[in-house]
N, CA, C and O atoms as a DFTB+ gen file, in Angstrom:
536 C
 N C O
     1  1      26.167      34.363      25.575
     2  2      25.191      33.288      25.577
     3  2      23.940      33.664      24.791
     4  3      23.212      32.799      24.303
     5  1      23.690      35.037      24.670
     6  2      22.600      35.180      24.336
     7  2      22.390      35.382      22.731
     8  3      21.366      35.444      22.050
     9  1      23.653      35.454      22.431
    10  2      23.898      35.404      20.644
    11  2      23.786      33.681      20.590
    12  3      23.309      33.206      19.559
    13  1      24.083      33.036      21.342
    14  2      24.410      31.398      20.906
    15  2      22.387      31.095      20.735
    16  3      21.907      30.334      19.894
    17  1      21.698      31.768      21.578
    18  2      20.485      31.193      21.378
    19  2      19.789      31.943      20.080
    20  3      18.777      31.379      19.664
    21  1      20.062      32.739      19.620
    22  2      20.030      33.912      18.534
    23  2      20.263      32.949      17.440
    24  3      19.351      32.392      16.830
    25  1      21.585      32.767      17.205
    26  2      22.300      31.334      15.906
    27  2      21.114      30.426      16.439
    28  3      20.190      30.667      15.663
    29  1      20.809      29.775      17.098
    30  2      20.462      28.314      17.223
    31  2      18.879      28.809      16.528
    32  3      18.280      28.353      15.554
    33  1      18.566      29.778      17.355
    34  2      17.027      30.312      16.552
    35  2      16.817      29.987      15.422
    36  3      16.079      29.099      14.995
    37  1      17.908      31.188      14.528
    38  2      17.821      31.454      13.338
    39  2      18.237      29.952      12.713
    40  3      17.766      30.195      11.602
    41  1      18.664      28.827      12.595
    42  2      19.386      28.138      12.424
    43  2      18.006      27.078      12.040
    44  3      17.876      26.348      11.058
    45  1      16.948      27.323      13.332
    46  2      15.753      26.554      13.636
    47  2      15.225      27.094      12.135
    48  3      15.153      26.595      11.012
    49  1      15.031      27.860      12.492
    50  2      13.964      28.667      11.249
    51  2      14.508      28.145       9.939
    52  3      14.001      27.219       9.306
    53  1      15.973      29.066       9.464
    54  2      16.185      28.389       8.387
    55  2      15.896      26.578       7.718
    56  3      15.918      26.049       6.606
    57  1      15.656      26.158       9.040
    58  2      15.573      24.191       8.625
    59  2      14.281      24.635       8.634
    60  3      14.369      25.206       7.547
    61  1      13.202      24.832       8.953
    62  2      12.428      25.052       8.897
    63  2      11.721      25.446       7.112
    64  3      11.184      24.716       6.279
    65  1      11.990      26.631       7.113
    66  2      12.045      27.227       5.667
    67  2      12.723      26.236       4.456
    68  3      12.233      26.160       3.329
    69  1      13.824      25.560       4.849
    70  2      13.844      24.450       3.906
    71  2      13.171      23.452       4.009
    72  3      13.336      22.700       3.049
    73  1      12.540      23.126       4.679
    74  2      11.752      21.615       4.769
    75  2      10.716      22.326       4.297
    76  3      10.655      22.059       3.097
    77  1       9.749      23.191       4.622
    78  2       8.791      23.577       4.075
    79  2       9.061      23.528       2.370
    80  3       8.529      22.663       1.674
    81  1      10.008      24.635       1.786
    82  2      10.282      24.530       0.167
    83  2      10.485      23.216      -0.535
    84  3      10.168      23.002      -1.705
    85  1      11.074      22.307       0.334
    86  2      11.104      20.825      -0.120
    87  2       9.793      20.563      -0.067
    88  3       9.318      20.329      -1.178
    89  1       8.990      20.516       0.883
    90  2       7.393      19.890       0.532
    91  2       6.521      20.396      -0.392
    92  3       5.676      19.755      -1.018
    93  1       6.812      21.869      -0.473
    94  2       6.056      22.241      -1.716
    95  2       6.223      22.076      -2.984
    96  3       5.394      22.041      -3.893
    97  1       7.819      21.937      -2.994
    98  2       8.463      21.403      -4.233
    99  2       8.069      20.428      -4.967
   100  3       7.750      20.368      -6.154
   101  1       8.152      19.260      -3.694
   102  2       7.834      17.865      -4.197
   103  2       6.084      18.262      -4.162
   104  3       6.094      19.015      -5.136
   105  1       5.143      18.259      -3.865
   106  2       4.093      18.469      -3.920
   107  2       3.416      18.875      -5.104
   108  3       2.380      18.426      -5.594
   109  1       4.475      20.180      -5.650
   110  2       4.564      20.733      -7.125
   111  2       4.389      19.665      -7.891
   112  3       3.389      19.057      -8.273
   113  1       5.849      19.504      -8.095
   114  2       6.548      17.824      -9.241
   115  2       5.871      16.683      -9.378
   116  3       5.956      15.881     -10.308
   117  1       4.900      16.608      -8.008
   118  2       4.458      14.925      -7.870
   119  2       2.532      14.971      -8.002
   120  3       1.775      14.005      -8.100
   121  1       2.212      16.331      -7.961
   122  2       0.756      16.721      -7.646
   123  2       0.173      17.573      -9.030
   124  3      -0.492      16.929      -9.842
   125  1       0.429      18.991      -9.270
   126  2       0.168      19.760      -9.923
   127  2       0.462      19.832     -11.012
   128  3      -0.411      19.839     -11.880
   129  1       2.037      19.925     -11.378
   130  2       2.972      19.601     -12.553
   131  2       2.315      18.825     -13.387
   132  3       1.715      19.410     -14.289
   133  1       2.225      17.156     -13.333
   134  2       1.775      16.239     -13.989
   135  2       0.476      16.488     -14.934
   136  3       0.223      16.181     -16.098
   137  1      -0.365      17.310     -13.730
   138  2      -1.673      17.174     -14.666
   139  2      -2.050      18.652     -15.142
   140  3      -3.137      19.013     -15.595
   141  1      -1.011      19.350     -14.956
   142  2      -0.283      20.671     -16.079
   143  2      -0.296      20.394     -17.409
   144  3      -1.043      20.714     -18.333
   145  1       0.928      19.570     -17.290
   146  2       0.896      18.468     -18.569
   147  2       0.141      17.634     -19.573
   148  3       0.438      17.435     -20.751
   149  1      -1.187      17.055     -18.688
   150  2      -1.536      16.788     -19.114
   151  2      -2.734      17.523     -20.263
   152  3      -3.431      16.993     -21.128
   153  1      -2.640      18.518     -19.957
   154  2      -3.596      19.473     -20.368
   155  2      -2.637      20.029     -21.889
   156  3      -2.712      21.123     -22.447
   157  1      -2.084      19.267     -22.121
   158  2      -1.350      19.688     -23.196
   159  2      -0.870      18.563     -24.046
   160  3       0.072      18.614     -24.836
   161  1      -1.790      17.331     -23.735
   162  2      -2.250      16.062     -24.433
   163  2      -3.056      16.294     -25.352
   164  3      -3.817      17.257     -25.262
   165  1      -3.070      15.185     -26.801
   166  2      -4.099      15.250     -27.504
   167  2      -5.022      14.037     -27.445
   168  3      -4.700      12.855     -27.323
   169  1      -6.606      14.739     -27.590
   170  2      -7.296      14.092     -27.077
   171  2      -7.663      12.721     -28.366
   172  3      -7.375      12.877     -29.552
   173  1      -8.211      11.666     -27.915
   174  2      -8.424      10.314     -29.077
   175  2      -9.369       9.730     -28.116
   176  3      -9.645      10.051     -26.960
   177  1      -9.794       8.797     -28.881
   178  2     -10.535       7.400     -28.317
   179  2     -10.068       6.382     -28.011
   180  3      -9.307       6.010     -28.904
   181  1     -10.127       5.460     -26.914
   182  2      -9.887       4.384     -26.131
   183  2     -10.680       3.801     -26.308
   184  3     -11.855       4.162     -26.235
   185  1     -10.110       2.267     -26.715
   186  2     -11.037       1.056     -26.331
   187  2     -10.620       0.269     -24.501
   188  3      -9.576       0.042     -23.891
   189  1     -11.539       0.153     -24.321
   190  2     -11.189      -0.193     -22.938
   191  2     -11.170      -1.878     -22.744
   192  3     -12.291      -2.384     -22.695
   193  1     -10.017      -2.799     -22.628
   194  2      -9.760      -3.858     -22.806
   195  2     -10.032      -4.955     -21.672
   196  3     -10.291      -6.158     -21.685
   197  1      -9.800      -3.702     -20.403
   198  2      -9.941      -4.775     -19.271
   199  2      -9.678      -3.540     -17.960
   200  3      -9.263      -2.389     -18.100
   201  1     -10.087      -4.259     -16.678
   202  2      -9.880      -2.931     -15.748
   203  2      -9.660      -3.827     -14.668
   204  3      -9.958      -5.019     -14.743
   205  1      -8.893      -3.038     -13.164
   206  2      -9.084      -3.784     -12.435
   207  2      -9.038      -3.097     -10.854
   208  3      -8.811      -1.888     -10.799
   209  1      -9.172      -3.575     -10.040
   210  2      -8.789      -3.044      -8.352
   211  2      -7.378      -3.485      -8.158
   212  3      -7.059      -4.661      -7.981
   213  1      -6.457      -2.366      -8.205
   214  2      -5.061      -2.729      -8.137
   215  2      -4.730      -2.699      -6.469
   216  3      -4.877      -1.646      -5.849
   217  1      -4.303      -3.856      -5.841
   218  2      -3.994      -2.928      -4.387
   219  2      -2.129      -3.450      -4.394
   220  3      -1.412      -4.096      -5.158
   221  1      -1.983      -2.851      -3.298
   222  2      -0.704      -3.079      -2.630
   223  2      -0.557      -3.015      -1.315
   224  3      -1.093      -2.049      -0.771
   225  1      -0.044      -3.689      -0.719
   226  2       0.352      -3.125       0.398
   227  2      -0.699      -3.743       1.670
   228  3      -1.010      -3.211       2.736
   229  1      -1.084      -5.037       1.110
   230  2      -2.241      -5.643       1.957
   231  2      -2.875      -5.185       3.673
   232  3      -3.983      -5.056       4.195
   233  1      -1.798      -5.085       3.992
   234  2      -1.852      -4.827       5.683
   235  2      -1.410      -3.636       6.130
   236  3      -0.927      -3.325       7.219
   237  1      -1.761      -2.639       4.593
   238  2      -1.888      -0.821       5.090
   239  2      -3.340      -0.687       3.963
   240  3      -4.058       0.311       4.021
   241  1      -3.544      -1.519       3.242
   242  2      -4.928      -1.291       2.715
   243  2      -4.853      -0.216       1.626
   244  3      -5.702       0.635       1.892
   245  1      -4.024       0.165       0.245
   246  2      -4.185       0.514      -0.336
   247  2      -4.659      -0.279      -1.842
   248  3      -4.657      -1.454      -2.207
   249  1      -5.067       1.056      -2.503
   250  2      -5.913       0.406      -4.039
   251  2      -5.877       1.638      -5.217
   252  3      -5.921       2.865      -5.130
   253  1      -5.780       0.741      -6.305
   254  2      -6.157       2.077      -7.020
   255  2      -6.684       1.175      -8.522
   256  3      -6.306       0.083      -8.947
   257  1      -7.623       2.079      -9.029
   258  2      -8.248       1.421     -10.029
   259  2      -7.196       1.721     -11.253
   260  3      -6.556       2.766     -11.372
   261  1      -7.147       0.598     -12.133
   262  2      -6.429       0.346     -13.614
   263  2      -6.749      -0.248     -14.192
   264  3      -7.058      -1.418     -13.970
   265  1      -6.831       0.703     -15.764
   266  2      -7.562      -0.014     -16.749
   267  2      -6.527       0.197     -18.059
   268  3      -5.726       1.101     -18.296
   269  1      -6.899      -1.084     -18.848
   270  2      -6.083      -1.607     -19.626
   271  2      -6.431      -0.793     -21.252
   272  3      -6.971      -1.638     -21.965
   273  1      -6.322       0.162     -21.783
   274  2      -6.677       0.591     -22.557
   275  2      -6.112       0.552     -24.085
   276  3      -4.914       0.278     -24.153
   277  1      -6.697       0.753     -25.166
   278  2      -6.048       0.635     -26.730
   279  2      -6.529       1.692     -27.064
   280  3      -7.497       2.305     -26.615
   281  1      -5.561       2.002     -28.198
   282  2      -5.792       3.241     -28.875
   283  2      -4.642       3.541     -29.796
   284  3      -3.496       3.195     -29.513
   285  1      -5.075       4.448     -31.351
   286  2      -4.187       4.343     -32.434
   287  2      -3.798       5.990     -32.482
   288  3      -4.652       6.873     -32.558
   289  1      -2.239       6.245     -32.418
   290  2      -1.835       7.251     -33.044
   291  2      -0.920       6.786     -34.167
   292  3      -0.085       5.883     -34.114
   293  1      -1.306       7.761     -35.441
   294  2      -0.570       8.096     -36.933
   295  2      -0.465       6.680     -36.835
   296  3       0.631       6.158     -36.635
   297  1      -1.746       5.859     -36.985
   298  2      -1.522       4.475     -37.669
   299  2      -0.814       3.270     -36.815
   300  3      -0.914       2.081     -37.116
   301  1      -0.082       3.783     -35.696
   302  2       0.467       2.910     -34.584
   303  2      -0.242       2.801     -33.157
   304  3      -0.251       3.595     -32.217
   305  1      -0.931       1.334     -33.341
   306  2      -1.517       0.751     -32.194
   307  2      -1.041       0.670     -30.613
   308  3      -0.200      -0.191     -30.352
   309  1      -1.524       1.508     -29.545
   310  2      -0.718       0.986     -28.166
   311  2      -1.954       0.417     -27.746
   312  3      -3.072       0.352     -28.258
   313  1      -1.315      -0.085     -26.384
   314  2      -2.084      -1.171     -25.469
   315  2      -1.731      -0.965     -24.327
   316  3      -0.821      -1.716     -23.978
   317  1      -2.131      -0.115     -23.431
   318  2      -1.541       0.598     -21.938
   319  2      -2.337       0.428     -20.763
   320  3      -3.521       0.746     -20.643
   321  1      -1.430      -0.214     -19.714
   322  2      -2.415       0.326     -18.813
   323  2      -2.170       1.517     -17.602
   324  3      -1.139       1.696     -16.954
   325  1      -3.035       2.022     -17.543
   326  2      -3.032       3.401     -16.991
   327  2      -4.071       3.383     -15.703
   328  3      -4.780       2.391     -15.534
   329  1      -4.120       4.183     -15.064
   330  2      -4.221       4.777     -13.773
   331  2      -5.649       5.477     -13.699
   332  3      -5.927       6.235     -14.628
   333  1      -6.337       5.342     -12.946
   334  2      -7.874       6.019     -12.757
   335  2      -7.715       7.488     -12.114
   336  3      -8.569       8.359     -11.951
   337  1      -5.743       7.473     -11.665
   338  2      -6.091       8.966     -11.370
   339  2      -5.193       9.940     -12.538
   340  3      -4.088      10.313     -12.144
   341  1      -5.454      10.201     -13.406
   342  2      -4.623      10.524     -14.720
   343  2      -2.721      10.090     -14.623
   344  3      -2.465       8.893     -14.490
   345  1      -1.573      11.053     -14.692
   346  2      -0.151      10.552     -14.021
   347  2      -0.004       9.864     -13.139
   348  3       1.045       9.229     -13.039
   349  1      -1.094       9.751     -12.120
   350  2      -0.509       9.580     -10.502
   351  2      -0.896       8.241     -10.480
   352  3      -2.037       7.833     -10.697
   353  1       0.443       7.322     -10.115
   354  2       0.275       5.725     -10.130
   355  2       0.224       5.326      -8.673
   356  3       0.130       4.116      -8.470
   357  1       0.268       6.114      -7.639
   358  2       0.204       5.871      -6.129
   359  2      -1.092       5.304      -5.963
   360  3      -1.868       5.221      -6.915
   361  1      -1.404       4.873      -4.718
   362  2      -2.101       4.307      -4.104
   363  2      -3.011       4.995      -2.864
   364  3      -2.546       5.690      -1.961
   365  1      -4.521       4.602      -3.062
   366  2      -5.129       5.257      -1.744
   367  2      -5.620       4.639      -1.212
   368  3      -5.812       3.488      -1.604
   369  1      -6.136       5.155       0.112
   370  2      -6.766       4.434       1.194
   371  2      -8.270       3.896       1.249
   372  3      -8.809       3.175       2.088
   373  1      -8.816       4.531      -0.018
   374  2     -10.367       4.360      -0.589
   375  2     -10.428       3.551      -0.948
   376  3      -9.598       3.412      -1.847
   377  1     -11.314       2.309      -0.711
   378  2     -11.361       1.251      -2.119
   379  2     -12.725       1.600      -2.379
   380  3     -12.908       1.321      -3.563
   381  1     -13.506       1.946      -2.014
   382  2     -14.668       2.749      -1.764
   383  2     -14.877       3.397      -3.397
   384  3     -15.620       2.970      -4.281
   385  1     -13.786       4.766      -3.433
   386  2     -13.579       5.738      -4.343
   387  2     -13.300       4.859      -5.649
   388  3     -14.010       4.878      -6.654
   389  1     -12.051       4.019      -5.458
   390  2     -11.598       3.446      -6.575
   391  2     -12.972       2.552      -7.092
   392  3     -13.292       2.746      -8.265
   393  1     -13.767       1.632      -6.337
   394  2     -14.197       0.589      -7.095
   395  2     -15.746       1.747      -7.475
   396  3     -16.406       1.412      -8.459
   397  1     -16.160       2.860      -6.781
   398  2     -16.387       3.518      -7.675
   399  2     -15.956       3.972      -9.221
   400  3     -16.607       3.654     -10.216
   401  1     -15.062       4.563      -9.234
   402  2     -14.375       4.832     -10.493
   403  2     -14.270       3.808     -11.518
   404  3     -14.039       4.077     -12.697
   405  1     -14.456       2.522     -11.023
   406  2     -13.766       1.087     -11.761
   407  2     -15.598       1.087     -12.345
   408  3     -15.613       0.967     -13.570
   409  1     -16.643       1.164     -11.908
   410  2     -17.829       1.188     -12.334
   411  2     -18.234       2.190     -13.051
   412  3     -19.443       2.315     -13.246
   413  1     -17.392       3.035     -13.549
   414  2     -17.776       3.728     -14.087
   415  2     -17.350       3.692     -15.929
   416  3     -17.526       4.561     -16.782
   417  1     -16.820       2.484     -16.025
   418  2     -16.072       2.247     -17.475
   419  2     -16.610       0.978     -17.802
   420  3     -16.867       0.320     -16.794
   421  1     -16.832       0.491     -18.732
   422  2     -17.647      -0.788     -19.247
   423  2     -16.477      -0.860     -19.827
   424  3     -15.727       0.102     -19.994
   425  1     -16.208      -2.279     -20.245
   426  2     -15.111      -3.127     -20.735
   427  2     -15.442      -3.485     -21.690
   428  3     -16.318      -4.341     -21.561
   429  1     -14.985      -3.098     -23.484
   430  2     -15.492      -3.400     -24.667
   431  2     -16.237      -1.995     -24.522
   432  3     -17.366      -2.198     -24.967
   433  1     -16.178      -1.215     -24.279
   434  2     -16.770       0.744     -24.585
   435  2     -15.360       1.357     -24.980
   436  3     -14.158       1.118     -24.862
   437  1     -16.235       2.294     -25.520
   438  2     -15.081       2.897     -26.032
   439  2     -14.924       4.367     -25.504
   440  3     -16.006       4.948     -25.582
   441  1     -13.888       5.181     -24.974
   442  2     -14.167       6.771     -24.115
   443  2     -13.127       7.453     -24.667
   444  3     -12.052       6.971     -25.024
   445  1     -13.594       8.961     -24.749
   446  2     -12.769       9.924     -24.599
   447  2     -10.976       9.170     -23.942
   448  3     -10.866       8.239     -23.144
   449  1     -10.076       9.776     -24.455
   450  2      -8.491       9.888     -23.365
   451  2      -7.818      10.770     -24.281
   452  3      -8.233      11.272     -25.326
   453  1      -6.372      10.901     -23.529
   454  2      -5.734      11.953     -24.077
   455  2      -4.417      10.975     -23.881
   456  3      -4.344      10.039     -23.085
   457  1      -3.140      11.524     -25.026
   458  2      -1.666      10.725     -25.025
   459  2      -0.970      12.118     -25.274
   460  3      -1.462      13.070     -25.879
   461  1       0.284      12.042     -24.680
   462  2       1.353      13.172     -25.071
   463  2       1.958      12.643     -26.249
   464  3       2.496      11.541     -26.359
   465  1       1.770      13.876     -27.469
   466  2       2.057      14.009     -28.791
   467  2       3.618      13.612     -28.861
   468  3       4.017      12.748     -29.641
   469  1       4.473      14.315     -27.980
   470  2       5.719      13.700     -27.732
   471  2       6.259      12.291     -27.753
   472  3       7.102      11.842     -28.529
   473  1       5.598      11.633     -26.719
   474  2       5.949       9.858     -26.366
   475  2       4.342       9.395     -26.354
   476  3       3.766       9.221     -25.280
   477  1       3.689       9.217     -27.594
   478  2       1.934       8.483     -27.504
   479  2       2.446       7.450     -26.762
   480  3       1.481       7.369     -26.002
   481  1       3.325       6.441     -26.302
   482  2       3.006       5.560     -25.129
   483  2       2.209       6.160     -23.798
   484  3       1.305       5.540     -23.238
   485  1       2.616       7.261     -23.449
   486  2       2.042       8.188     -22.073
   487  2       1.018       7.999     -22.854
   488  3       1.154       7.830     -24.065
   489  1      -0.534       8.009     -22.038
   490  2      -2.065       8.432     -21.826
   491  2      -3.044       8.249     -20.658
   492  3      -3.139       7.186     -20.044
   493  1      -3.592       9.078     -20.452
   494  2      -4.370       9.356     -19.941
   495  2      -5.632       8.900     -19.830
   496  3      -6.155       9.484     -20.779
   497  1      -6.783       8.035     -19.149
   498  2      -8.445       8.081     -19.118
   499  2      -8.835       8.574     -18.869
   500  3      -9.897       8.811     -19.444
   501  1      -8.503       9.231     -17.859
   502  2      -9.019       9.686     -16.545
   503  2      -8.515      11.067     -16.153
   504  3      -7.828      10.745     -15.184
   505  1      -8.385      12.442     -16.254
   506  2      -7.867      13.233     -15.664
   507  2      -8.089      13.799     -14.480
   508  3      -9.268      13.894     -14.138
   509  1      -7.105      14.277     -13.629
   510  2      -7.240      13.771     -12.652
   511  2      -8.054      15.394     -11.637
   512  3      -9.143      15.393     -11.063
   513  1      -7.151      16.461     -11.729
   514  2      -7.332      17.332     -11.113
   515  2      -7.532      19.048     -12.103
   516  3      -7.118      19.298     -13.235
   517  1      -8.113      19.732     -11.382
   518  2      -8.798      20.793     -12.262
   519  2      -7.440      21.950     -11.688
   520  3      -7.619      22.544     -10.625
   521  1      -6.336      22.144     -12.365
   522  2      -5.510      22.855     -11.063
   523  2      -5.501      24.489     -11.911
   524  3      -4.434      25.102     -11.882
   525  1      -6.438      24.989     -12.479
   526  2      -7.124      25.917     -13.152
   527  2      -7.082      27.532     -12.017
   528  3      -6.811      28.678     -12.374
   529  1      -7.378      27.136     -10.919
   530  2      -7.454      28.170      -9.557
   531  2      -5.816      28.085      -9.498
   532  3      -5.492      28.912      -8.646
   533  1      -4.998      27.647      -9.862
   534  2      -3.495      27.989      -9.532
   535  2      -2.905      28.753     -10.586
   536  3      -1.731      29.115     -10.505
């Protein structure tokens, strides 16, 4: 009996140890990764076309600011809209934060952004996180 609680232990732990590596994983891929990446964008100018308070999800109260941006690589015009938190298109519980952020861009100005040299559709306004300490 006392090996059966031994297996069941170890058994605990191991699920354990995988659920943990799954959260950090995804945490990695969905958090850090992205704006890894982005740091390996080239930087241009944006015209800023239009912006807005995006929410979803009315009756859990999320938002996130998006702005409609233009901008020319090698002679080809895009027209994107993108995310106030650089990659990350999720949603937060701030509208607070966001309609901060949304005041912070004049419509018809023109700002700093960055596009991956790879696919210039991807860009950036806004970057999001400094992940520099990792």
């Amino acid at each position: 009996m006392q090996t059966g609680k031994r297996v069941a232990f170890f058994i605990g732990e191991v699920s354990i140890a995988i659920l943990c590596i799954g959260y950090f994983t995804r945490f990695y891929l969905t958090n850090i990764l992205p704006d890894k990446q982005v740091d390996t964008f080239q930087p241009t100018e944006c015209f800023l076309e239009s912006k807005r308070l995006n929410t979803r999800y009315p009756a859990f109260h999320r938002y996130r600011a998006d702005f409609l941006i233009s901008y020319n690589v090698n002679g080809v015009q895009y027209t994107r809209w993108v995310s106030g938190n650089g990659l990350d298109r999720t949603f937060t519980r701030d509208k607070n934060a966001q309609e901060v952020l949304l005041s912070q861009f004049n419509i018809g100005s023109t700002y700093p952004c960055h596009y991956k040299p790879q696919d210039p559709q991807v860009a950036v306004l806004v970057k999001r996180h400094d992940w520099i300490i990792l």
